[in-house]
C-alpha positions as CSV (number, residue, x, y, z in Angstrom):
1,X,-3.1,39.1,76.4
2,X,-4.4,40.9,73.9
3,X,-8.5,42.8,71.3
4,X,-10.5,45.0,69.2
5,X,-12.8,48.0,68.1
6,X,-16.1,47.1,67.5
7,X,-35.2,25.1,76.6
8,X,-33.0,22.6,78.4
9,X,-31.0,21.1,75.6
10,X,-31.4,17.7,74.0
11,X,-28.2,16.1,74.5
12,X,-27.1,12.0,73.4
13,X,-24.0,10.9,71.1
14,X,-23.9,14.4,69.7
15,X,-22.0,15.4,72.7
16,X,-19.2,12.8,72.5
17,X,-16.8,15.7,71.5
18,X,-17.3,17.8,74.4
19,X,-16.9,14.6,76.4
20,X,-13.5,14.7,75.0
21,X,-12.8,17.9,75.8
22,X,-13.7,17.5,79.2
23,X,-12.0,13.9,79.5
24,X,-9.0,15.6,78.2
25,X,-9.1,18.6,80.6
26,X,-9.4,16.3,83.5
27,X,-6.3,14.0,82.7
28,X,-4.0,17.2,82.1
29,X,-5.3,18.2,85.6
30,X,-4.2,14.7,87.0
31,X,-0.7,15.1,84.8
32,X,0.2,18.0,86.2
33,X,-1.2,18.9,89.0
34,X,-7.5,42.7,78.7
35,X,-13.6,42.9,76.2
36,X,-15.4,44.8,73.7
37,X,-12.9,46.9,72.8
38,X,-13.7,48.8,69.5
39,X,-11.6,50.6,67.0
40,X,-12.3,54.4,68.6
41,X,-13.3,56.4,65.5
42,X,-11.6,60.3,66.0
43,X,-15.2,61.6,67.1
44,X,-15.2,59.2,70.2
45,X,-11.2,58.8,71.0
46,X,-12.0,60.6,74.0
47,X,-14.6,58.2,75.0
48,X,-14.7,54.6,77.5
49,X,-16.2,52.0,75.4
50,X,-19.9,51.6,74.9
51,X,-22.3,49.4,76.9
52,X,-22.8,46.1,75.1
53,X,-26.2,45.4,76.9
54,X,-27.5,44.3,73.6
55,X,-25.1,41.1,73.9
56,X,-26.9,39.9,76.7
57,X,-28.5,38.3,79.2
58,X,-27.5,34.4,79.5
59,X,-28.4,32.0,78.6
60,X,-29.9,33.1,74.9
61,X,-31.7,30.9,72.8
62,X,-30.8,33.5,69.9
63,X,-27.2,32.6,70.2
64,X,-26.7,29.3,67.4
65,X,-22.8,29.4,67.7
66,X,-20.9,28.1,71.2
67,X,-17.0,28.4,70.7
68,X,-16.8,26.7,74.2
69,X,-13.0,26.2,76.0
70,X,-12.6,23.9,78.6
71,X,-9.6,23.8,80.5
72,X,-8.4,21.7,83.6
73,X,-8.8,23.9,86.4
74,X,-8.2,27.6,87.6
75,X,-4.0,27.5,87.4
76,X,-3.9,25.1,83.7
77,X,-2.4,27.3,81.1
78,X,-4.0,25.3,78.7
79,X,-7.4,23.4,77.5
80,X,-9.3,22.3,74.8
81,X,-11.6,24.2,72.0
82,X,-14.5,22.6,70.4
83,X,-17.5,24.6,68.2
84,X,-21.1,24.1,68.8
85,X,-23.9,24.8,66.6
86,X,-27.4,24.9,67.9
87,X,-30.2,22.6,66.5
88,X,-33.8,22.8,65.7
89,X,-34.8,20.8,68.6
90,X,-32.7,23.4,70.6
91,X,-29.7,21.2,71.9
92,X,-26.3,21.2,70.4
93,X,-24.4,19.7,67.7
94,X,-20.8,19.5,68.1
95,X,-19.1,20.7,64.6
96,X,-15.6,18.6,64.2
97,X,-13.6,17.8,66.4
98,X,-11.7,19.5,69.2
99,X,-8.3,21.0,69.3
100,X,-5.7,21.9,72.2
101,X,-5.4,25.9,72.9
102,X,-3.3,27.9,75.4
103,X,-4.8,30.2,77.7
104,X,-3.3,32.4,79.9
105,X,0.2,32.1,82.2
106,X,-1.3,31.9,85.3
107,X,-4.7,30.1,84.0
108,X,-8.2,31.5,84.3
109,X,-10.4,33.8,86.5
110,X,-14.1,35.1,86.4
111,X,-14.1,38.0,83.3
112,X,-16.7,40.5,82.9
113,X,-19.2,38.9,80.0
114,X,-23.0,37.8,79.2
115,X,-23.5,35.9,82.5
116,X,-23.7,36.6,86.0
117,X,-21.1,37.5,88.4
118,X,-19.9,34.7,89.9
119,X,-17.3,34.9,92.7
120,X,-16.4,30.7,93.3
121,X,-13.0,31.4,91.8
122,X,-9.9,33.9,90.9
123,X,-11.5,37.3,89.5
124,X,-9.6,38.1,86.6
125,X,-7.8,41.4,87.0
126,X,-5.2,43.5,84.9
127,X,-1.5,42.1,84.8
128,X,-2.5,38.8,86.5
129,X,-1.5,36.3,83.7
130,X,-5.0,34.8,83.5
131,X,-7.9,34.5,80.6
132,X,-11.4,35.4,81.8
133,X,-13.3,32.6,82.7
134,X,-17.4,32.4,81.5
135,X,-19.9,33.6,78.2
136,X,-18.7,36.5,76.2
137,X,-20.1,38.1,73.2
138,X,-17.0,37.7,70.2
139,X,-16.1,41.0,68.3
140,X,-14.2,41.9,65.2
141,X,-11.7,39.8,63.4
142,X,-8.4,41.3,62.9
143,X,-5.1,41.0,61.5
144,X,-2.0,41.7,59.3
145,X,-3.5,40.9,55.9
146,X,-5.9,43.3,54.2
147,X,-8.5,40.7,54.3
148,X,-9.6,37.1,55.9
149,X,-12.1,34.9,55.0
150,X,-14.4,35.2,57.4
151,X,-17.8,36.9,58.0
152,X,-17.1,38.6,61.3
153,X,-16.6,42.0,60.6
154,X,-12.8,42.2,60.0
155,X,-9.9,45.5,60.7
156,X,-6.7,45.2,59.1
157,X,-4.2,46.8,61.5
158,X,-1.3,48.9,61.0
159,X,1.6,50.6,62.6
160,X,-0.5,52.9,64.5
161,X,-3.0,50.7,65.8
162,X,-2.6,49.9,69.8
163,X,-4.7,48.0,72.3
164,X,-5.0,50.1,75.1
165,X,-3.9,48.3,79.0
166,X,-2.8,51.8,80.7
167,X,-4.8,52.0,83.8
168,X,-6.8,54.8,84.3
169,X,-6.9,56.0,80.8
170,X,-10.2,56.6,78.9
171,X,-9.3,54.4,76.5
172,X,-8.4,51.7,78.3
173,X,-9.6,48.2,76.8
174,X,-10.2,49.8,73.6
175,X,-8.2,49.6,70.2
176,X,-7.2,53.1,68.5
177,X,-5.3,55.2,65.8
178,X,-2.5,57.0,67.1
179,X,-3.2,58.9,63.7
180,X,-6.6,60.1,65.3
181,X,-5.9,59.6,68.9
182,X,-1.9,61.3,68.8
183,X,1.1,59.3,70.2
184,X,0.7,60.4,73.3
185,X,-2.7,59.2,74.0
186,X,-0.7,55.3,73.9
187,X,2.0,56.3,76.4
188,X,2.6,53.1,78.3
189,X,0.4,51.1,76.2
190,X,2.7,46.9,76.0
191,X,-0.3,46.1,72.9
192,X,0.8,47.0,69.6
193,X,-1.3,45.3,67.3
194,X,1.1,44.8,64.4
195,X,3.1,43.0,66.8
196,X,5.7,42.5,63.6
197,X,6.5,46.1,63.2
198,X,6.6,46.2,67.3
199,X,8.0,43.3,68.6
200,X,10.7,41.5,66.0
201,X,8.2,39.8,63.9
202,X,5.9,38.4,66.3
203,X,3.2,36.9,64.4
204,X,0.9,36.4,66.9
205,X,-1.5,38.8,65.9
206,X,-1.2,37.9,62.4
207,X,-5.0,36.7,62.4
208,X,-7.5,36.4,65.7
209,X,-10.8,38.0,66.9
210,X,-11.7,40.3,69.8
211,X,-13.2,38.5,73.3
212,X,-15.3,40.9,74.1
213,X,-14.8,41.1,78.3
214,X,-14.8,43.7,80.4
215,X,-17.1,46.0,77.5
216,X,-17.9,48.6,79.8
217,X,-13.7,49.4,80.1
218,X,-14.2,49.0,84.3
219,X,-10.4,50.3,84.9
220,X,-8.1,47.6,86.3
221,X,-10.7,45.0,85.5
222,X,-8.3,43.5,82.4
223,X,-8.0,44.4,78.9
224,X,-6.9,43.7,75.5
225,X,-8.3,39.7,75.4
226,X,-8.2,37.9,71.9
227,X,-8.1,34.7,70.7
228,X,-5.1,34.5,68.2
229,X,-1.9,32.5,66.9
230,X,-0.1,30.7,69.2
231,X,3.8,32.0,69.7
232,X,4.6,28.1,69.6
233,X,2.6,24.7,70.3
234,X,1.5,25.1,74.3
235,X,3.3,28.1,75.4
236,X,0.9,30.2,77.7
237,X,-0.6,33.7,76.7
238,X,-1.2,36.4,79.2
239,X,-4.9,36.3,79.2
240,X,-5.8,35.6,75.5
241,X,-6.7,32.2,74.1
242,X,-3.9,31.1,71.2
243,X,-4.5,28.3,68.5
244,X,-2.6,26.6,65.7
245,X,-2.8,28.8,62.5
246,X,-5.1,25.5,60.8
247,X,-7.2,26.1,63.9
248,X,-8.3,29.8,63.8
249,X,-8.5,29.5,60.4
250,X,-11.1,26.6,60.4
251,X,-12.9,28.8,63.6
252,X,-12.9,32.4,61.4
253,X,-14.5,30.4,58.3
254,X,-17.0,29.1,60.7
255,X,-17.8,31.8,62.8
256,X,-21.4,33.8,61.7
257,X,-22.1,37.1,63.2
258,X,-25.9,36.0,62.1
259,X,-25.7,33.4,64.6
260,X,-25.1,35.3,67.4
261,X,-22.1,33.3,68.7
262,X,-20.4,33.4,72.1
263,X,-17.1,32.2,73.5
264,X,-17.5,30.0,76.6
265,X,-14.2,29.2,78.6
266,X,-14.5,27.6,81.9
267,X,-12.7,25.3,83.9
268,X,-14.2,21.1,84.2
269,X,-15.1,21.9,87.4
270,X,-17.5,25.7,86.9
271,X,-18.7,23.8,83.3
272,X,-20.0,20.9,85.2
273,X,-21.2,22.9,87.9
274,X,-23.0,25.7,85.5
275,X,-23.7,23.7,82.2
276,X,-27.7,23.1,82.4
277,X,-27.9,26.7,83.9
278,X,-26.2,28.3,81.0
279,X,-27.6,25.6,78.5
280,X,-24.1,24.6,77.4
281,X,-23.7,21.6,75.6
282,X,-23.6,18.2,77.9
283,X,-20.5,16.3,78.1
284,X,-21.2,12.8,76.3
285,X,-22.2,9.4,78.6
């Protein structure tokens, strides 16, 4: 796992690519079977992370940009990704195609986003090994390098930067300083976000963005989710999503804060159950 601080559609052949996605997500299921968190400034290190009502409700004819995740069920460590942009008309064009992601160990459960609660499945909790399932608002990019090319606001992280997953603290589900917050205030903390300096090199972190679940920091709720590198092709996360390095570089170069974009990840079933609801693009004929 792992984040950071701060009208019914028209559908047709444009959709072909999330009927793909879908058709993919299915046959794997046949085969084989931490939310906004924010960079705490020193003034509010003390502080659980602000409301991110302004994100919401769903769905939001405002939002132009669906990064939308479909995966085979509630247990598949894995699924497809495939971008969205919203037309005129109001329905959805598909923007290339889709590509294979890994989502977390134990698979997905309902997060805390954009849409309603919805309690036909796992609820995604701390430590449980599963990615939050439904619409969330995406946050900051981040990484090793200085800079990225991308327009989402981006933080370059250093040694002292740590997600916070200690339950019951007040920063829980937030990203700090240890320069501003002290060492102490990450006691216990397993999310170092220069994962290099931490963890042998790791170069997961290298370059993702924040899913923004769980933004009001609701303690035990799950913390610290991102979409990021992948450690290798297909190996599981523990709640984040993780993509080739191609990938997330294609989705950071396409991602517009201006478009008000929002991660979707769902599995077949809850998408086809919930997709003219949330006015999510329709899988293809």
């Amino acid at each position: 796992m792992t984040p950071l601080s701060r009208s019914r559609p028209r559908f047709s052949a444009l959709s072909a690519p999330l009927a793909t996605l879908m058709g993919a997500a299915l046959l794997a299921g046949c085969a084989g079977m931490g939310g906004r968190t924010v960079v705490a400034p020193a003034s509010e290190a003390t502080l659980p992370p602000r409301s991110v009502a302004n994100h919401g409700p769903w769905p939001n004819p405002a939002t132009r940009q669906l990064v939308v995740v479909v995966t085979p069920n509630w247990n598949a460590p894995n699924g497809r990704l495939a971008r969205f942009q919203r037309m005129p008309g109001g329905g959805w064009q598909p923007v290339g195609g889709s590509f294979p992601v890994s989502v977390g160990r134990s698979g997905s459960g309902w997060g805390k986003g954009v849409h309603a609660m919805q309690i036909d499945g796992p609820q995604k909790m701390e430590g449980d090994g599963r990615a939050p399932a439904g619409v969330f608002a995406i946050g900051p990019a981040f990484g090793y390098a200085a800079s990225a090319a991308t327009r989402l606001p981006y933080a370059a992280m250093q040694r002292e930067h740590w997600c916070v997953d200690v339950l019951g603290s007040p920063l829980y589900n937030r990203i700090v300083d240890t320069r501003e917050v002290g060492e102490r205030a990450v006691e216990g903390s397993t999310e170092p976000m220069r994962r290099d300096l931490h963890k042998d090199g790791d170069q997961r972190y290298r370059l993702g963005f924040v899913i923004e679940h769980n933004a009001a920091g609701i303690d035990r709720a799950g913390s610290c989710i991102f979409a990021h590198l992948w450690e290798a092709p297909g190996v599981p996360t523990a709640g984040c999503t993780a993509m080739s390095d191609a990938d997330m570089a294609a989705l950071l170069g396409w991602l517009d804060p201006g478009q008000q974009p929002r991660f979707v990840l769902l599995p077949v079933q809850a998408y086809a159950r919930l997709q003219i609801e949330w006015d999510l693009p329709a899988p293809g004929a």
